[in-house]
ROKEBA-75426 format. One record per residue (C-alpha): residue number from 0; x negated, y, z negated. Coordinates in nm, 3 decimals, always signed. Layout:
N
+-----+---------+---------+---------+
:   n :       u :       v :       w :
+-----+---------+---------+---------+
: NUM :       X :       Y :       Z :
...
+-----+---------+---------+---------+
***
This chain:
94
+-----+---------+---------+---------+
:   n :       u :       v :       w :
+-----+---------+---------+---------+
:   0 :  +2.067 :  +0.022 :  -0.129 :
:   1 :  +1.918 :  +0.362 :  -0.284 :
:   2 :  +1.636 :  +0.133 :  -0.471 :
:   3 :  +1.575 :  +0.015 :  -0.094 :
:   4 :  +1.570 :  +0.330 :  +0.104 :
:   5 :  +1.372 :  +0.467 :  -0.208 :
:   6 :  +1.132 :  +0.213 :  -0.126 :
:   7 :  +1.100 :  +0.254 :  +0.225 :
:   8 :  +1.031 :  +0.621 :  +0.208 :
:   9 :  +0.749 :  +0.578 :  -0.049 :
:  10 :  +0.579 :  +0.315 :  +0.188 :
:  11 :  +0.642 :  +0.523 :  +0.448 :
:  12 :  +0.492 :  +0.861 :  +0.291 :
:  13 :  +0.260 :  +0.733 :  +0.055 :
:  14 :  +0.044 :  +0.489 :  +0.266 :
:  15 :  -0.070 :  +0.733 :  +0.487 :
:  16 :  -0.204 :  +0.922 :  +0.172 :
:  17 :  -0.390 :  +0.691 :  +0.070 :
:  18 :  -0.524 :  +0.562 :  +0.424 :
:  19 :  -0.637 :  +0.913 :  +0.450 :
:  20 :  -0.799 :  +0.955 :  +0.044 :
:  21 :  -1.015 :  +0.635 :  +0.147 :
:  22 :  -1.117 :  +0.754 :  +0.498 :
:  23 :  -1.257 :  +1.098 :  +0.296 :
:  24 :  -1.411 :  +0.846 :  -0.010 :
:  25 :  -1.184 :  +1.000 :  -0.222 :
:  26 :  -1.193 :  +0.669 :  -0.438 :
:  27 :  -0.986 :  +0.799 :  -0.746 :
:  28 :  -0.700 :  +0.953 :  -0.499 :
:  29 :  -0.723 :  +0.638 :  -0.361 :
:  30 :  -0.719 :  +0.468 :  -0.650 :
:  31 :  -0.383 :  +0.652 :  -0.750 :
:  32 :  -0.172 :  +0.542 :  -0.522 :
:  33 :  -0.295 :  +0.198 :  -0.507 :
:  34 :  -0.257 :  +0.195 :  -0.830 :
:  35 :  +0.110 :  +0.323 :  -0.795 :
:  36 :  +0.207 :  +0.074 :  -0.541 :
:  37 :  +0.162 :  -0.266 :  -0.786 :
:  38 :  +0.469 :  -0.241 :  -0.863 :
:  39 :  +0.639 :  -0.162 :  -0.536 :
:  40 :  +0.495 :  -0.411 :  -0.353 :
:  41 :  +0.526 :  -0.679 :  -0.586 :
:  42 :  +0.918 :  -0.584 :  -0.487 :
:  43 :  +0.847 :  -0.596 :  -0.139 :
:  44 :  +0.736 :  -0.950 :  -0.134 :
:  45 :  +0.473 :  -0.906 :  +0.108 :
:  46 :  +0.153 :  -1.131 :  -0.023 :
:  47 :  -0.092 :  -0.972 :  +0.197 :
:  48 :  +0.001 :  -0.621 :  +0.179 :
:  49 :  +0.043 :  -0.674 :  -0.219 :
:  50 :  -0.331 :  -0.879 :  -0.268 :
:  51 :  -0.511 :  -0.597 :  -0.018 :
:  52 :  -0.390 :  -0.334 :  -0.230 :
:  53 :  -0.443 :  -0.496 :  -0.552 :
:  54 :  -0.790 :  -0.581 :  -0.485 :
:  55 :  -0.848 :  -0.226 :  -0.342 :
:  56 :  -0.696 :  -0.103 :  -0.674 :
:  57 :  -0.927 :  -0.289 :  -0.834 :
:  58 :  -1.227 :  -0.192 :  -0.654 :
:  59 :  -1.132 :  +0.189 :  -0.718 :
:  60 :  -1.043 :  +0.191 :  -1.075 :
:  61 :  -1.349 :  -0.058 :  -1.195 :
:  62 :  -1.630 :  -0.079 :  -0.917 :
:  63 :  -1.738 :  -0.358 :  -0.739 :
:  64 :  -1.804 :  -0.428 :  -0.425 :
:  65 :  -1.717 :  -0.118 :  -0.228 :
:  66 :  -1.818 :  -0.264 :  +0.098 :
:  67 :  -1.484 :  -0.457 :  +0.064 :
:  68 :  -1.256 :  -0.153 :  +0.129 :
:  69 :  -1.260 :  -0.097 :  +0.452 :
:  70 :  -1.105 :  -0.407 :  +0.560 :
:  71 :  -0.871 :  -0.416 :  +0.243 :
:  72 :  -0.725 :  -0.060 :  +0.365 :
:  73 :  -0.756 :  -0.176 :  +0.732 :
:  74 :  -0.528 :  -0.415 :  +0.590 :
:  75 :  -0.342 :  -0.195 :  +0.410 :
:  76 :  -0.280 :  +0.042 :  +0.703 :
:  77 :  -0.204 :  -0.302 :  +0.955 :
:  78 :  +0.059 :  -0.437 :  +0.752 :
:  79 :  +0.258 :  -0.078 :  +0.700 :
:  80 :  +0.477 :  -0.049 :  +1.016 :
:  81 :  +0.565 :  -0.459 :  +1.019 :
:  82 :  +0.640 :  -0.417 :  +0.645 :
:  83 :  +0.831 :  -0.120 :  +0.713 :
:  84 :  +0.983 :  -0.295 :  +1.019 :
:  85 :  +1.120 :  -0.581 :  +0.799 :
:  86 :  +1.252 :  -0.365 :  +0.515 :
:  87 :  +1.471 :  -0.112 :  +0.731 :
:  88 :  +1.603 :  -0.401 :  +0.941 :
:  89 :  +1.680 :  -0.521 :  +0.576 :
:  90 :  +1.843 :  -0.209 :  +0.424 :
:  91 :  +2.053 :  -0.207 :  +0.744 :
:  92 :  +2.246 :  -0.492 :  +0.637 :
:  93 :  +2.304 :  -0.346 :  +0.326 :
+-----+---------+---------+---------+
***
């Protein structure tokens, strides 16, 4: 239940960060977060938010197509509340 609420507080506070790094082209801020999040949201279990964030991650750390972002972190930033949504209605039942 800790790991959970952990979890939910890190999506919670971090996403915004990032959302934020992008929106001022701050690409390697960006890129930490991202890069932070594998991890969490492989746990999550959310495919979408997980392959946005990934490819973002991607994007940031080794170039590419940069056009991509914004609709990766528009995706990022969509998915956030439902994902949120879904894991405090989870940790309730906890």
């Amino acid at each position: 239940k800790e790991i959970m609420a952990l979890v939910v507080e890190e999506i919670r506070n971090d996403i915004p960060k990032m959302l934020n790094f992008f929106k001022n082209w701050d690409l390697k801020s960006a890129n930490d977060i991202s890069h932070k999040f594998k991890s969490t949201l492989a746990f999550v279990g959310n495919d979408l938010l997980t392959e946005a964030n990934a490819e973002a991650e991607m994007i940031t750390k080794m170039g590419g197509d940069e056009s991509k972002l914004p609709g990766l972190f528009q995706m990022v930033e969509t998915m956030q509340p439902k994902v949120l949504t879904e894991l405090e209605q989870y940790l309730n039942t906890l």
